[in-house]
PyMOL commands that place a pseudoatom at each C-alpha (Angstrom):
pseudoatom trace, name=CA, resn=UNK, resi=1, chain=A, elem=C, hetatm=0, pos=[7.045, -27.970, -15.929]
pseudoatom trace, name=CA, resn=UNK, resi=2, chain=A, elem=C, hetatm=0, pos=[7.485, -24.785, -13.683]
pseudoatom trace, name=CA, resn=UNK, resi=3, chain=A, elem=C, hetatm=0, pos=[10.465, -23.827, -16.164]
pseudoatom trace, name=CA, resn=UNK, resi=4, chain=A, elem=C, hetatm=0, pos=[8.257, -24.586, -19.627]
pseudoatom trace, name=CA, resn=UNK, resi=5, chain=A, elem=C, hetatm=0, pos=[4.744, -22.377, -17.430]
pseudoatom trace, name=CA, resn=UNK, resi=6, chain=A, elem=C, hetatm=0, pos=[7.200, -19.636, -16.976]
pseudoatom trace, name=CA, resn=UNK, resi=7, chain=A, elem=C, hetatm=0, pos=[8.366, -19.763, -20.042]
pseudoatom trace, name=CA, resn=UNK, resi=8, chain=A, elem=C, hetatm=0, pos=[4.834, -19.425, -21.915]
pseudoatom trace, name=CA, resn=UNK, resi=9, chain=A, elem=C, hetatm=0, pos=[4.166, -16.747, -19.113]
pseudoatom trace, name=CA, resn=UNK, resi=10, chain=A, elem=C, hetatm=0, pos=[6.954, -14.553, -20.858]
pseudoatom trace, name=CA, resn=UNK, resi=11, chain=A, elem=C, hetatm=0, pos=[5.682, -15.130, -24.219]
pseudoatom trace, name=CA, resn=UNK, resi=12, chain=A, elem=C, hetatm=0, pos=[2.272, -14.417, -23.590]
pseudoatom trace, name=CA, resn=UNK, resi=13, chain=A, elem=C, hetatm=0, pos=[2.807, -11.507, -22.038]
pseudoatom trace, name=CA, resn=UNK, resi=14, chain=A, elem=C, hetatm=0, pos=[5.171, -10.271, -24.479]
pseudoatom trace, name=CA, resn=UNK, resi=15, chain=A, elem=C, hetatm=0, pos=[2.474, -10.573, -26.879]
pseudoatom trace, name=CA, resn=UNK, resi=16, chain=A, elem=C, hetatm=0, pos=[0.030, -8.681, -24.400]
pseudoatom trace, name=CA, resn=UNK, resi=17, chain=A, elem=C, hetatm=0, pos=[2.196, -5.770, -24.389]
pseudoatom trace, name=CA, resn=UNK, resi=18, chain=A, elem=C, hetatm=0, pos=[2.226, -5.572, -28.255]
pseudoatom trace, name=CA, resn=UNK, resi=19, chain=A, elem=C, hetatm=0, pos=[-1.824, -5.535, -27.623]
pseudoatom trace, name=CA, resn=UNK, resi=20, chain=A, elem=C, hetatm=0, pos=[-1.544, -2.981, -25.321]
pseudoatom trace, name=CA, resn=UNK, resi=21, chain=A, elem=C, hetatm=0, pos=[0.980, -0.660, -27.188]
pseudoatom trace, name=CA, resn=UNK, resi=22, chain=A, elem=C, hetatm=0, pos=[-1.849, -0.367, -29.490]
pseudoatom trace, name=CA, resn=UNK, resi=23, chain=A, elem=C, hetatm=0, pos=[-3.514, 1.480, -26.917]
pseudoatom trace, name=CA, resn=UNK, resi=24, chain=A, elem=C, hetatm=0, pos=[-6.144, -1.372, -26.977]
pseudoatom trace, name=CA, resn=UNK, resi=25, chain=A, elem=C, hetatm=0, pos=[-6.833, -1.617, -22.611]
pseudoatom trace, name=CA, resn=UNK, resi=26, chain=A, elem=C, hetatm=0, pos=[-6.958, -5.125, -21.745]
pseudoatom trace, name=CA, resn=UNK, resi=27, chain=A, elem=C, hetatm=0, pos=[-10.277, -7.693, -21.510]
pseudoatom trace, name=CA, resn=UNK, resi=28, chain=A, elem=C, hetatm=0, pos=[-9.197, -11.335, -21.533]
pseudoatom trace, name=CA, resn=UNK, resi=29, chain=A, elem=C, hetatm=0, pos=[-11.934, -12.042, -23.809]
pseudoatom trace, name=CA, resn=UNK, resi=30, chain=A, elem=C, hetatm=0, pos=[-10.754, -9.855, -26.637]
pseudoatom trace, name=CA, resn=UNK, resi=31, chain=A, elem=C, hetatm=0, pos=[-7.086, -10.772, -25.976]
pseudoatom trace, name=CA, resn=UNK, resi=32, chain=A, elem=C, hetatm=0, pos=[-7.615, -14.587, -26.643]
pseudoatom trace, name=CA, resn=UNK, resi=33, chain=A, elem=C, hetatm=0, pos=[-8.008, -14.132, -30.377]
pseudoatom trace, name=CA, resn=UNK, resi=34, chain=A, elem=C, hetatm=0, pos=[-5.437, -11.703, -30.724]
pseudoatom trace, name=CA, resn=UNK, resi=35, chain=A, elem=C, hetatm=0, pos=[-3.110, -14.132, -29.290]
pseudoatom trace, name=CA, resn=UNK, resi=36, chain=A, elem=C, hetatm=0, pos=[-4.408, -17.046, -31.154]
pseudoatom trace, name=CA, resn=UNK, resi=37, chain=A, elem=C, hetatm=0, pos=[-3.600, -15.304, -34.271]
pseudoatom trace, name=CA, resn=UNK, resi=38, chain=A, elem=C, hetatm=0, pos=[-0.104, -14.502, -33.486]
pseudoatom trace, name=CA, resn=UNK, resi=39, chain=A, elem=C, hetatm=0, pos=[0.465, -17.816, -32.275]
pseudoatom trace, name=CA, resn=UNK, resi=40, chain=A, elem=C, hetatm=0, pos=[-0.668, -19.269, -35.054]
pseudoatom trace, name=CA, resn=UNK, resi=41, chain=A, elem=C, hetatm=0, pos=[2.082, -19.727, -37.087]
pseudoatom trace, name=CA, resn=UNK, resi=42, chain=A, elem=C, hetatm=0, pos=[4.128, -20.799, -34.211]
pseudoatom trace, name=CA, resn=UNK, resi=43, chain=A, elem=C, hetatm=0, pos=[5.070, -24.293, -33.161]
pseudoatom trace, name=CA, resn=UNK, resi=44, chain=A, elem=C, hetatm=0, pos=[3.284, -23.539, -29.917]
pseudoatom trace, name=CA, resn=UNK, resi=45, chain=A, elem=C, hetatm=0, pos=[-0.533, -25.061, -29.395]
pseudoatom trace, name=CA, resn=UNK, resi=46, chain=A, elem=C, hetatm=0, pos=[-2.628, -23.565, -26.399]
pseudoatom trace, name=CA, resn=UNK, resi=47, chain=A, elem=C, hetatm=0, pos=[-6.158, -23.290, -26.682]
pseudoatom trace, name=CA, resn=UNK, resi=48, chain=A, elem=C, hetatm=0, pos=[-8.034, -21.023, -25.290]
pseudoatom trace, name=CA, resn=UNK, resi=49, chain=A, elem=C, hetatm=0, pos=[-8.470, -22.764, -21.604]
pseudoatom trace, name=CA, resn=UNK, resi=50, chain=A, elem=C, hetatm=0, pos=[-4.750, -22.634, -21.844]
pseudoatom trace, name=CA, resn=UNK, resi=51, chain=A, elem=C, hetatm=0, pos=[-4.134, -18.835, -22.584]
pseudoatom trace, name=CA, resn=UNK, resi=52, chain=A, elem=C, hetatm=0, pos=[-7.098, -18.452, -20.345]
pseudoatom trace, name=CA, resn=UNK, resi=53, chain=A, elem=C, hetatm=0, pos=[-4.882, -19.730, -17.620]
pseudoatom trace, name=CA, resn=UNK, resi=54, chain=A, elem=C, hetatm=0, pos=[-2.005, -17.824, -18.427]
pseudoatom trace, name=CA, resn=UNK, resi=55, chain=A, elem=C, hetatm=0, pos=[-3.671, -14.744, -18.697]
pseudoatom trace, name=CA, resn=UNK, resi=56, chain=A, elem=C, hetatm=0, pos=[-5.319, -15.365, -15.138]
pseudoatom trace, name=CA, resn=UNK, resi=57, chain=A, elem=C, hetatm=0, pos=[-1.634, -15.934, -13.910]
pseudoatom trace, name=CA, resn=UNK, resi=58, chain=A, elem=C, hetatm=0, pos=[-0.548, -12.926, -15.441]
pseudoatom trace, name=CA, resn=UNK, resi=59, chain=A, elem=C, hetatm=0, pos=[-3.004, -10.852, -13.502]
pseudoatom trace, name=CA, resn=UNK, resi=60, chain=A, elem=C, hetatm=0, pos=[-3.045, -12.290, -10.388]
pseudoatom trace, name=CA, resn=UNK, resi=61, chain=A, elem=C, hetatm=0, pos=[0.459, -10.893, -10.193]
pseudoatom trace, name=CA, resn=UNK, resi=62, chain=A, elem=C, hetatm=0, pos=[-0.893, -7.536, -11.237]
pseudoatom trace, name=CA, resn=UNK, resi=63, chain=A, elem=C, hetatm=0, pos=[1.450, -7.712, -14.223]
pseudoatom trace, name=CA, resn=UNK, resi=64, chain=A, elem=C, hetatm=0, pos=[-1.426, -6.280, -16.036]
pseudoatom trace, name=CA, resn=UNK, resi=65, chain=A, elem=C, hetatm=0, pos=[-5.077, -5.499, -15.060]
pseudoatom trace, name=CA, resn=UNK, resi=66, chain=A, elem=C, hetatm=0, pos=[-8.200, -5.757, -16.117]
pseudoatom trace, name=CA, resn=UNK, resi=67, chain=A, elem=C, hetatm=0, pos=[-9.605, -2.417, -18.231]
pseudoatom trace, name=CA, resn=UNK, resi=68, chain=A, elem=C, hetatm=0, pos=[-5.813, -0.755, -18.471]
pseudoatom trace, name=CA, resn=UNK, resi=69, chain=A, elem=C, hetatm=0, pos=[-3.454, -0.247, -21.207]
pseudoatom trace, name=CA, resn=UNK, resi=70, chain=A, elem=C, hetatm=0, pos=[-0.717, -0.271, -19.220]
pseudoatom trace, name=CA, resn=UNK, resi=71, chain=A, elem=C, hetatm=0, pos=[1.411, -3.444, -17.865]
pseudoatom trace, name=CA, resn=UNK, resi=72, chain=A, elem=C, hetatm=0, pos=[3.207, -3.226, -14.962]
pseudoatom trace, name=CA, resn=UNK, resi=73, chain=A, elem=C, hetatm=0, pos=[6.313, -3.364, -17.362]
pseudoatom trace, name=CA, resn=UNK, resi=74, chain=A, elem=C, hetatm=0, pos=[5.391, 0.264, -18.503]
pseudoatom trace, name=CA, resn=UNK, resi=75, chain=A, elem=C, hetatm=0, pos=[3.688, 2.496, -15.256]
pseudoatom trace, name=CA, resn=UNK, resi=76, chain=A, elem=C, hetatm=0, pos=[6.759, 4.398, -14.868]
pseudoatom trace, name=CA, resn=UNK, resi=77, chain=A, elem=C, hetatm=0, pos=[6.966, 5.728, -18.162]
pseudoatom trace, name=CA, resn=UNK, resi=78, chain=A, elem=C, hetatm=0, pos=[5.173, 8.823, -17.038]
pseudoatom trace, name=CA, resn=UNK, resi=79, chain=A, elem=C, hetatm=0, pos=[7.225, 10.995, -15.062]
pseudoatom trace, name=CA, resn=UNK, resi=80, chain=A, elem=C, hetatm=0, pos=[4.792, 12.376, -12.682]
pseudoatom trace, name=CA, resn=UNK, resi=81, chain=A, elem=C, hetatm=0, pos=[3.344, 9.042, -11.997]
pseudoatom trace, name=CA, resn=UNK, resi=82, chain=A, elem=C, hetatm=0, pos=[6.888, 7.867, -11.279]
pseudoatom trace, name=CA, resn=UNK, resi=83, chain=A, elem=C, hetatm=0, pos=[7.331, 10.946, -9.189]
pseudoatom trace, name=CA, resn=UNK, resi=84, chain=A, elem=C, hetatm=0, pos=[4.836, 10.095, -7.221]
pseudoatom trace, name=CA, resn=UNK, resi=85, chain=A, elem=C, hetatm=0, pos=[5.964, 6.691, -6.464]
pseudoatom trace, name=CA, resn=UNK, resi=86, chain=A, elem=C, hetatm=0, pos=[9.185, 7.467, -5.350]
pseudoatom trace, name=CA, resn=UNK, resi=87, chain=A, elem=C, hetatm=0, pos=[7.475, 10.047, -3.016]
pseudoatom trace, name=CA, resn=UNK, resi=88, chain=A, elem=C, hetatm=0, pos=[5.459, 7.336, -1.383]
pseudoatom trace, name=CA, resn=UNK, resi=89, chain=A, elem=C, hetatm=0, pos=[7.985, 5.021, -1.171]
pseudoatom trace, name=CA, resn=UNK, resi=90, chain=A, elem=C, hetatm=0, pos=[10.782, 7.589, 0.683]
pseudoatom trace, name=CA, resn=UNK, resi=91, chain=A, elem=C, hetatm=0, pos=[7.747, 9.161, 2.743]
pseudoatom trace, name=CA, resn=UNK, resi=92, chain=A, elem=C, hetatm=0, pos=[5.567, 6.099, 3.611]
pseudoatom trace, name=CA, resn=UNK, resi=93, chain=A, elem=C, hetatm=0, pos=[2.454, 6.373, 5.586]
pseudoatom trace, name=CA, resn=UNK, resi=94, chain=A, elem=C, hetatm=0, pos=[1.908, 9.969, 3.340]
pseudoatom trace, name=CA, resn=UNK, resi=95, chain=A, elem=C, hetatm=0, pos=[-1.394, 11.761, 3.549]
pseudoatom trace, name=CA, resn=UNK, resi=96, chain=A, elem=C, hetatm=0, pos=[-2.891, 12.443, -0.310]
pseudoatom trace, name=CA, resn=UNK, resi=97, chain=A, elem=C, hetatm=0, pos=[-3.070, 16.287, 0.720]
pseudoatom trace, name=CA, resn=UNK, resi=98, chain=A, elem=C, hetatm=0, pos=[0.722, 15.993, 1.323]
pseudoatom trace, name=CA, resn=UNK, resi=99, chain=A, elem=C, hetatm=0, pos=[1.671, 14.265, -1.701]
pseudoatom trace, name=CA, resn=UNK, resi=100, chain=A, elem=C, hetatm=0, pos=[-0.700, 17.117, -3.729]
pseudoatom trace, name=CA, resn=UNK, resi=101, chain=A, elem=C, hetatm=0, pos=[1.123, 20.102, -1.718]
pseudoatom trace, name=CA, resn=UNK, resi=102, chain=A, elem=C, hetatm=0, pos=[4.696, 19.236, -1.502]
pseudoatom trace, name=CA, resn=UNK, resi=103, chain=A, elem=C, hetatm=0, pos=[4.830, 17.952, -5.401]
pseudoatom trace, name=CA, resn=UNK, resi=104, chain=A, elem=C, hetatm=0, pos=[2.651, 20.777, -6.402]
pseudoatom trace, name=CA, resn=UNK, resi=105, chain=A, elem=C, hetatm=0, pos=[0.436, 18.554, -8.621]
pseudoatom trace, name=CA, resn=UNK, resi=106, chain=A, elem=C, hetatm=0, pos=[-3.573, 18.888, -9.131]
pseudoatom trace, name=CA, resn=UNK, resi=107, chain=A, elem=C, hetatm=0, pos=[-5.955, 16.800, -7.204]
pseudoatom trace, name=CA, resn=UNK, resi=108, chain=A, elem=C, hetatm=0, pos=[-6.938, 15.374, -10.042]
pseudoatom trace, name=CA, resn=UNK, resi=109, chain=A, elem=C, hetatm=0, pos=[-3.556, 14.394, -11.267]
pseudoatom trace, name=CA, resn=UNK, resi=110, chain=A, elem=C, hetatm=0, pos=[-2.631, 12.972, -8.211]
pseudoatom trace, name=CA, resn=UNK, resi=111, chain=A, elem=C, hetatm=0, pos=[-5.755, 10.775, -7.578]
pseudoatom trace, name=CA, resn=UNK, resi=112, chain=A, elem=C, hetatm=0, pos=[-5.629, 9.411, -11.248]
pseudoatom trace, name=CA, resn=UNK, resi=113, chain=A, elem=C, hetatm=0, pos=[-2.109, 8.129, -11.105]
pseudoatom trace, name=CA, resn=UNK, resi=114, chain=A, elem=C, hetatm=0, pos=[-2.879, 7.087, -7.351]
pseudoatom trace, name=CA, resn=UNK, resi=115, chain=A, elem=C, hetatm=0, pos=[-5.364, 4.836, -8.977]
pseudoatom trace, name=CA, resn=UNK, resi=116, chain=A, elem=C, hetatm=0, pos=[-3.081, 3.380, -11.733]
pseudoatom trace, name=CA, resn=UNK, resi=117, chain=A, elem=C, hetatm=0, pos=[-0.636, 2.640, -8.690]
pseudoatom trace, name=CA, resn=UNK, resi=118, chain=A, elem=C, hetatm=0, pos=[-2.836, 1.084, -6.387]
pseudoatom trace, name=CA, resn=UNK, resi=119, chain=A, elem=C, hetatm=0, pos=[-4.005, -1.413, -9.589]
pseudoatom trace, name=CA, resn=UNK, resi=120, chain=A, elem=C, hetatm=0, pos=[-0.670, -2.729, -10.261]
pseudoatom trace, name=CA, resn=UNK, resi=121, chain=A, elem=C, hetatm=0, pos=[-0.311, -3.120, -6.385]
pseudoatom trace, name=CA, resn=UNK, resi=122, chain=A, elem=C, hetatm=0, pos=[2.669, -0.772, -6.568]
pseudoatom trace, name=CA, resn=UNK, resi=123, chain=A, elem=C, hetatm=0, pos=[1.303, 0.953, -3.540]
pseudoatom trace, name=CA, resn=UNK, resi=124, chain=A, elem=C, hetatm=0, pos=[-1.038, 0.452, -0.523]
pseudoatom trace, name=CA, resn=UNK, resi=125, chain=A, elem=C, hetatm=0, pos=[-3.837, 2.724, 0.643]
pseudoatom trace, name=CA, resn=UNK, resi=126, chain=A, elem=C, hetatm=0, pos=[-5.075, 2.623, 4.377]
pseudoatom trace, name=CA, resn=UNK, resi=127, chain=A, elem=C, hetatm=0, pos=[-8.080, 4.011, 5.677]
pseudoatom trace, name=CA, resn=UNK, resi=128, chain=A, elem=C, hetatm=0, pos=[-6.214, 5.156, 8.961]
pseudoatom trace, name=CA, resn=UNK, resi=129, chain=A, elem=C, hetatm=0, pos=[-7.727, 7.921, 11.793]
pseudoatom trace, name=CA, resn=UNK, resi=130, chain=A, elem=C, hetatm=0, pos=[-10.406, 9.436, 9.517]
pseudoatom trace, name=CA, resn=UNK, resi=131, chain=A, elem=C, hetatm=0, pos=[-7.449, 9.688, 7.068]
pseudoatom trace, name=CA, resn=UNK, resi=132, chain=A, elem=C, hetatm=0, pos=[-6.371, 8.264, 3.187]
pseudoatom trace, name=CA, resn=UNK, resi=133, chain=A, elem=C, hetatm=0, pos=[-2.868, 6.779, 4.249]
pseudoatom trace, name=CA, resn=UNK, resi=134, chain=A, elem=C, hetatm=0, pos=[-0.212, 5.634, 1.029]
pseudoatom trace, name=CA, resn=UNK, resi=135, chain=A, elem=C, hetatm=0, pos=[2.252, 3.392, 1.920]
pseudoatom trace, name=CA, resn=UNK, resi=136, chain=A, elem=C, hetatm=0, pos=[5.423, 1.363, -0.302]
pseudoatom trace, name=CA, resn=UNK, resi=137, chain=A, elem=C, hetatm=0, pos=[3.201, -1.790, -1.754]
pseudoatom trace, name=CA, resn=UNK, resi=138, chain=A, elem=C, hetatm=0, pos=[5.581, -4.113, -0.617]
pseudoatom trace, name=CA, resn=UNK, resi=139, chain=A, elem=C, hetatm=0, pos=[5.449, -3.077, 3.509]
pseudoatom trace, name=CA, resn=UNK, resi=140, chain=A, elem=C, hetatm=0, pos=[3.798, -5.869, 5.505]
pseudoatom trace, name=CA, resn=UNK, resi=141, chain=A, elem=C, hetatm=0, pos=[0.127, -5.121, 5.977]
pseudoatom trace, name=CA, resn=UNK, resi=142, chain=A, elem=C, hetatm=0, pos=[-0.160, -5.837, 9.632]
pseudoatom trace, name=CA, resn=UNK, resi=143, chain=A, elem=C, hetatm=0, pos=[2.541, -2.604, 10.069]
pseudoatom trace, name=CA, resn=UNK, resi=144, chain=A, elem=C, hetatm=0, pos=[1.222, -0.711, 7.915]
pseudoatom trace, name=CA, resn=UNK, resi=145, chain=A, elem=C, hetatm=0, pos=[-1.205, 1.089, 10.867]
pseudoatom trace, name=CA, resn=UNK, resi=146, chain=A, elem=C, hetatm=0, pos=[1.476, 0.733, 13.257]
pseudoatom trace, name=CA, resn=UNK, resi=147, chain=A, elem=C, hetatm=0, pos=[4.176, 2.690, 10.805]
pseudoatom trace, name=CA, resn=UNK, resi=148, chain=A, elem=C, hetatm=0, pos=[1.545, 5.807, 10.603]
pseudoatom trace, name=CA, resn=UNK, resi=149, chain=A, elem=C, hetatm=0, pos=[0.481, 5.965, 13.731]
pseudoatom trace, name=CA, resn=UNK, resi=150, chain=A, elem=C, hetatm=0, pos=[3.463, 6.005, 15.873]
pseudoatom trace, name=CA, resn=UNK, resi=151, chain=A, elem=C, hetatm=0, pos=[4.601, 8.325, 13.298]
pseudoatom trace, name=CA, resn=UNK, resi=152, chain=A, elem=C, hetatm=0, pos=[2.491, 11.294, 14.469]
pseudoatom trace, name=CA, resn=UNK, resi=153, chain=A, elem=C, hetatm=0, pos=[3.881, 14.393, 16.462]
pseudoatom trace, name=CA, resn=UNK, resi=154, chain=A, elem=C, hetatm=0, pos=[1.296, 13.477, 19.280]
pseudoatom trace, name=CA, resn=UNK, resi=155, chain=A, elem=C, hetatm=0, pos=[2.522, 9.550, 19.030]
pseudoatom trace, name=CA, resn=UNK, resi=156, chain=A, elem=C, hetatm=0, pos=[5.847, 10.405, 19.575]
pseudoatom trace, name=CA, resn=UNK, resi=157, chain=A, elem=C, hetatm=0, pos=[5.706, 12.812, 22.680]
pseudoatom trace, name=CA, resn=UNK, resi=158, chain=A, elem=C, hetatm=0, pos=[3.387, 9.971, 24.129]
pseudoatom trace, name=CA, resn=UNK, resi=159, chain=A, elem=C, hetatm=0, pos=[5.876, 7.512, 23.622]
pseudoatom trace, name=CA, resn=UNK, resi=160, chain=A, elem=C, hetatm=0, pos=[9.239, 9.760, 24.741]
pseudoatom trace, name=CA, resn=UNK, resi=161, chain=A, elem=C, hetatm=0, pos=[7.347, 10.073, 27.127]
pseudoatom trace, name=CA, resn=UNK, resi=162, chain=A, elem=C, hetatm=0, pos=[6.496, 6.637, 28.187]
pseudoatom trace, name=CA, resn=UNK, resi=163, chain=A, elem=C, hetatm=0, pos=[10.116, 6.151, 28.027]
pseudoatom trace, name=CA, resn=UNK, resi=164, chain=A, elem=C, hetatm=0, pos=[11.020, 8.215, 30.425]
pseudoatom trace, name=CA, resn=UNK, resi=165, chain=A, elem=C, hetatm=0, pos=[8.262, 7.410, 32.776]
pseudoatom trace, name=CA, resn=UNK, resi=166, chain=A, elem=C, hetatm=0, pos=[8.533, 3.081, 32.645]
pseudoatom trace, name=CA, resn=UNK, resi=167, chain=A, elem=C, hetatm=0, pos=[6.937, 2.922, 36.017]
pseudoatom trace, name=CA, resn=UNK, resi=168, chain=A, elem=C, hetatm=0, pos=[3.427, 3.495, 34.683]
pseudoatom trace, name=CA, resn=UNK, resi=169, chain=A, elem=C, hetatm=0, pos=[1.303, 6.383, 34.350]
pseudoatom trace, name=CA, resn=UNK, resi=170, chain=A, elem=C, hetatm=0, pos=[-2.553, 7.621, 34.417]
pseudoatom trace, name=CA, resn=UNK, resi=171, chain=A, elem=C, hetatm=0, pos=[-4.012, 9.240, 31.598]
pseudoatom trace, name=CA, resn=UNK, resi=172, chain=A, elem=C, hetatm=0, pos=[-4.795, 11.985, 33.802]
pseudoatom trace, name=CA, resn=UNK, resi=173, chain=A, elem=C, hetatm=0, pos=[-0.810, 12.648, 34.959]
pseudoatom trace, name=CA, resn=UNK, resi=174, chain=A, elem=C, hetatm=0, pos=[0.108, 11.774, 30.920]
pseudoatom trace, name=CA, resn=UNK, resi=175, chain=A, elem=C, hetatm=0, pos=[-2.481, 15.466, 29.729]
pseudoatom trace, name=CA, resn=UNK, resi=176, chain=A, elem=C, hetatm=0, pos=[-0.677, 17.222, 32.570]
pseudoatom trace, name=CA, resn=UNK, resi=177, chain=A, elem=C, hetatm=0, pos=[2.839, 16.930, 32.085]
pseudoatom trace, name=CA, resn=UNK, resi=178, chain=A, elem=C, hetatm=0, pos=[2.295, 17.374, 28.772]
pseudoatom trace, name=CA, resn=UNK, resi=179, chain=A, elem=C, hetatm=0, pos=[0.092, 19.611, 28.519]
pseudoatom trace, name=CA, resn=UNK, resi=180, chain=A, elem=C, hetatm=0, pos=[-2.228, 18.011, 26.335]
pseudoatom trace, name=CA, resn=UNK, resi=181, chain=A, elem=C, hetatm=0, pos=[-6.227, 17.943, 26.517]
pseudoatom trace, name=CA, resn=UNK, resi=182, chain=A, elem=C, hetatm=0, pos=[-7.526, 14.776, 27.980]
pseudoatom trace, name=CA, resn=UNK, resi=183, chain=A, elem=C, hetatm=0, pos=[-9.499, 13.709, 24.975]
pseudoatom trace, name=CA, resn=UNK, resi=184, chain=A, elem=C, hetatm=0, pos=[-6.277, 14.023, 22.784]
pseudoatom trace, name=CA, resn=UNK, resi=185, chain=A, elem=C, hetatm=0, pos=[-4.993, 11.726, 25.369]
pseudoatom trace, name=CA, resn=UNK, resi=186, chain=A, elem=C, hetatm=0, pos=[-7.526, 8.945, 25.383]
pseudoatom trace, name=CA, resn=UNK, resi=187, chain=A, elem=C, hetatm=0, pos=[-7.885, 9.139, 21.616]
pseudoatom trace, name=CA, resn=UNK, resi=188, chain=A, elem=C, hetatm=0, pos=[-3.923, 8.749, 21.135]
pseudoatom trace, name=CA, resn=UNK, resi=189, chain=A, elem=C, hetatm=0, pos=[-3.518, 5.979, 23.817]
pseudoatom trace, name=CA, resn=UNK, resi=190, chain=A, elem=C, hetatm=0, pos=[-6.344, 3.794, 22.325]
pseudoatom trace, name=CA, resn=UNK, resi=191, chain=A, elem=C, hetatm=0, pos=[-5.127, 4.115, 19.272]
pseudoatom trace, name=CA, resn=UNK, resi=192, chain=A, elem=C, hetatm=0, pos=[-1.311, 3.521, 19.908]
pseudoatom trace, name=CA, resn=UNK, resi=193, chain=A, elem=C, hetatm=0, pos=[-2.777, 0.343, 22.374]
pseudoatom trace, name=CA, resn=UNK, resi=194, chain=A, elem=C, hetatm=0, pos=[-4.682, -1.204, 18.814]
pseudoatom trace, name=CA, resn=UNK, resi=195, chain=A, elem=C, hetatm=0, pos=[-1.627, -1.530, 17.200]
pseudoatom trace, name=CA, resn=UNK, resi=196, chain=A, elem=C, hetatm=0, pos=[0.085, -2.840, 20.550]
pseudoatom trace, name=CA, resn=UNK, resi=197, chain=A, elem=C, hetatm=0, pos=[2.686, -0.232, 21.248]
pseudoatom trace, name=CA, resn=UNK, resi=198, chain=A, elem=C, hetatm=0, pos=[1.722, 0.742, 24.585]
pseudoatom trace, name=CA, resn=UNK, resi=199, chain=A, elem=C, hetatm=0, pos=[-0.515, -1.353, 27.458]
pseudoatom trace, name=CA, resn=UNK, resi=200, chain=A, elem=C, hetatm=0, pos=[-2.573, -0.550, 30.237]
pseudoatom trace, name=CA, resn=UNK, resi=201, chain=A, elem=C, hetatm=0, pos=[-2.724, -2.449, 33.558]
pseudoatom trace, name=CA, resn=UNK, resi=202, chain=A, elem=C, hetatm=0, pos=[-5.072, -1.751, 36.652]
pseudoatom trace, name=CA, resn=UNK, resi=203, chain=A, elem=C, hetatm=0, pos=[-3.692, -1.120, 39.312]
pseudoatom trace, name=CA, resn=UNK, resi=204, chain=A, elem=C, hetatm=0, pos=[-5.778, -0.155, 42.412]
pseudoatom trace, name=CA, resn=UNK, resi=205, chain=A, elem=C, hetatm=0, pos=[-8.734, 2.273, 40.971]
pseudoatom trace, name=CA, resn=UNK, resi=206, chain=A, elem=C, hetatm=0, pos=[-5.933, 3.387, 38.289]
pseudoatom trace, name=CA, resn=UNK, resi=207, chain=A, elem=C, hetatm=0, pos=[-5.205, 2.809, 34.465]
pseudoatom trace, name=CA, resn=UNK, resi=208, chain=A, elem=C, hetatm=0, pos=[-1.577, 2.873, 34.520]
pseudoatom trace, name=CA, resn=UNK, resi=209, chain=A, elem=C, hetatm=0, pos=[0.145, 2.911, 30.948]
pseudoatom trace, name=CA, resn=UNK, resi=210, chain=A, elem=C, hetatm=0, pos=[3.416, 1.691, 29.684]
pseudoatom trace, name=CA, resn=UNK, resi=211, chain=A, elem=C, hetatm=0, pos=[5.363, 1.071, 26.625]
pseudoatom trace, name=CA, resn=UNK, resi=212, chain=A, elem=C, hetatm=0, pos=[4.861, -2.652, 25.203]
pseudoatom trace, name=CA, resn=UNK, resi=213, chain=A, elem=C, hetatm=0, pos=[8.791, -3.025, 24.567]
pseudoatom trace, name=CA, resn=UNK, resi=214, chain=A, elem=C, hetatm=0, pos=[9.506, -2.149, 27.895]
pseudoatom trace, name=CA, resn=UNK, resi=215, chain=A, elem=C, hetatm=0, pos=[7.575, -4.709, 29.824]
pseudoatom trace, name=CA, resn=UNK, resi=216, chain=A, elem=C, hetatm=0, pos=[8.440, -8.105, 27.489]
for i in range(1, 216): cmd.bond("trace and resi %d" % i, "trace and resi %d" % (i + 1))
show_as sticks, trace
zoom trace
């Protein structure tokens, strides 16, 4: 039964992509007939509950979407869009001024084949420290704000850091030694203690912090 859905699957959407190549965007409603008549002189009989059903299949796995004449089967034909993909997915956790800058493509450009990405599920878009993060689309979504964050220069020195000093530290001896403003500090410990990287424990009247890893 799996075998024979799958199957039907393949046709339909076979069929879908002749709609689309006819730069026709796709809206179930005005699909159904337009498969009905080019299944009609086939041995195959689905009514329209059961293309409905297929169809809904089809786009639940964002092999095309709603509004688009595009599948998923054709995205990369454009080269920039493409380009921009592969950016993403070798430079995960990229900022949209970044991908603009270092491919030396309009704003406009970029956040219209963003869009077409982010559709099709291709990608992943984070609302992450005031910023528009783009990840790979198939990175779990529960690391997604632990990939960026640790990431930044000011993540990093915190955590070498930490590393070297697995005793525990205060906030206050953290700015010092490395010469960092307090706020900075506080705002890149909380952050890096959301996604459960590094821990604080009271000891005394103190805050002392410590790398996660090194404590389990």
């Amino acid at each position: 039964m799996t075998e024979n859905l799958l199957d039907m699957e393949t046709l339909v959407f076979d069929i879908v992509q002749d709609y689309l190549d006819g730069n026709r965007p796709f809206h179930m409603e005005d699909v159904i007939p337009f498969l009905q008549n080019s299944l009609s002189n086939s041995s195959i009989d689905l009514n329209n509950e059961g293309l409905r059903k297929i169809l809904l299949s089809l786009v639940k796995k964002k092999l095309i979407v709603e509004g688009s004449i595009l599948s998923r089967e054709n995205v990369f034909e454009n080269a920039t869009r493409k380009k921009i993909y592969d950016f993403i997915l070798t430079n995960s956790g990229v900022l949209f001024n970044q991908i603009r800058n270092e491919l030396d493509i309009s704003n406009y450009v970029v956040y219209w084949h963003l869009k077409i990405l982010l559709r099709f599920e291709l990608i992943q878009q984070e609302f992450i420290d005031n910023h528009h993060v783009f990840f790979d689309g198939n990175l779990d979504q529960d690391e997604l704000k632990r990939f960026y964050l640790t990431s930044k220069k000011i993540s990093v020195k915190l955590i070498e850091y930490l590393v070297s000093n697995d005793y525990g530290v205060t906030k206050n001896r953290i700015a010092s030694d490395l010469k960092l403003h307090q706020s900075t500090v506080d705002k890149y410990l909380g952050l890096l203690e959301e996604v459960d990287v590094v821990i604080s424990e009271k000891y005394s009247s103190n805050n002392l912090y410590f790398l996660k890893e090194l404590q389990e």
